[in-house]
C-alpha positions in Angstrom: 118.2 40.5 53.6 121.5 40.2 51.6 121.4 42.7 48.5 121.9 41.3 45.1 125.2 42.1 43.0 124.2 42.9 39.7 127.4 43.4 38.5 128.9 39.8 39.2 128.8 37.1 36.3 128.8 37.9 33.0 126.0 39.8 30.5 124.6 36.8 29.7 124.0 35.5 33.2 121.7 38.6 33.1 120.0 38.4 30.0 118.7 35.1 30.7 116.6 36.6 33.4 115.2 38.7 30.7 112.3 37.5 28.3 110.6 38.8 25.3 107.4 37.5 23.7 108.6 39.3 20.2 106.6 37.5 17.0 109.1 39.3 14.7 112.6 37.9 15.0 114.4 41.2 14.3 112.4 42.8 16.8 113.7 40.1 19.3 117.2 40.7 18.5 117.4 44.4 18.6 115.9 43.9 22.1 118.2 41.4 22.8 121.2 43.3 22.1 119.6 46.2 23.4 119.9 44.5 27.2 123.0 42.9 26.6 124.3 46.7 25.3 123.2 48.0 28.8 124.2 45.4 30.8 127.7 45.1 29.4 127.5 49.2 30.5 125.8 48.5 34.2 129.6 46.2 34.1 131.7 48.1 33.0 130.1 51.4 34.7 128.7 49.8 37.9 125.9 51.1 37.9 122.1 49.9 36.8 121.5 52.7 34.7 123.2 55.3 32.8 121.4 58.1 34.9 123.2 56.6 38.2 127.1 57.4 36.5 129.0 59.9 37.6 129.5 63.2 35.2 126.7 62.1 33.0 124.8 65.6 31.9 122.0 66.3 29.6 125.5 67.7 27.8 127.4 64.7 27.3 124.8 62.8 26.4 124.0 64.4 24.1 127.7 64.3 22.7 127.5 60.6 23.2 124.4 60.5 20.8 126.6 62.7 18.4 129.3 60.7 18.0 127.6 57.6 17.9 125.4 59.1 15.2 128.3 60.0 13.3 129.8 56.4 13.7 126.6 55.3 12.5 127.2 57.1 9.1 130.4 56.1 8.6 129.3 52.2 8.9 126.3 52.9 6.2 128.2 54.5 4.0 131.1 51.8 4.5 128.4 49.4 3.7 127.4 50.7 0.9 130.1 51.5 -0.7 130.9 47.2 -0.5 127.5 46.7 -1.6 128.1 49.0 -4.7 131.9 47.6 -5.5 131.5 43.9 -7.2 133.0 41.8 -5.2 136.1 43.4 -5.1 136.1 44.2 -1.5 
């Protein structure tokens, strides 16, 4: 039997394959985007899951979860600092 490529085609190729019965349409996006998130990183990486890639370590990912943490900060209070400021930005 011929083994399947997942890493051919694009994200959304494999996203379609992927369905969610989600009542609340923000719950349905942030899944969505959560699968095209790791499938655009089973791409890039080639592999299916982030445990697979080489060098990952408890360690670094928990960096990776520090930094992205960080950059989550940074957009909030960007945000909110537009929302505050009338119209000027």
């Amino acid at each position: 039997m011929e083994e399947e490529n997942l890493y051919e085609g694009t994200h959304q190729d494999m996203s379609s394959a992927f369905q969610l019965d989600a009542v609340d349409p923000v719950a349905r996006q942030a899944a969505e985007l959560i699968v095209k998130r790791s499938n655009e990183g089973a791409i890039e990486y080639k592999s299916e899951s982030i445990l697979e890639r080489e060098g990952v370590t408890a360690h670094s990912l928990m960096e990776d979860a520090i930094e992205e943490a960080v950059d989550q900060v940074i957009y909030l209070l960007a945000l909110k600092a537009k929302l505050s400021t009338p119209r000027s930005m």
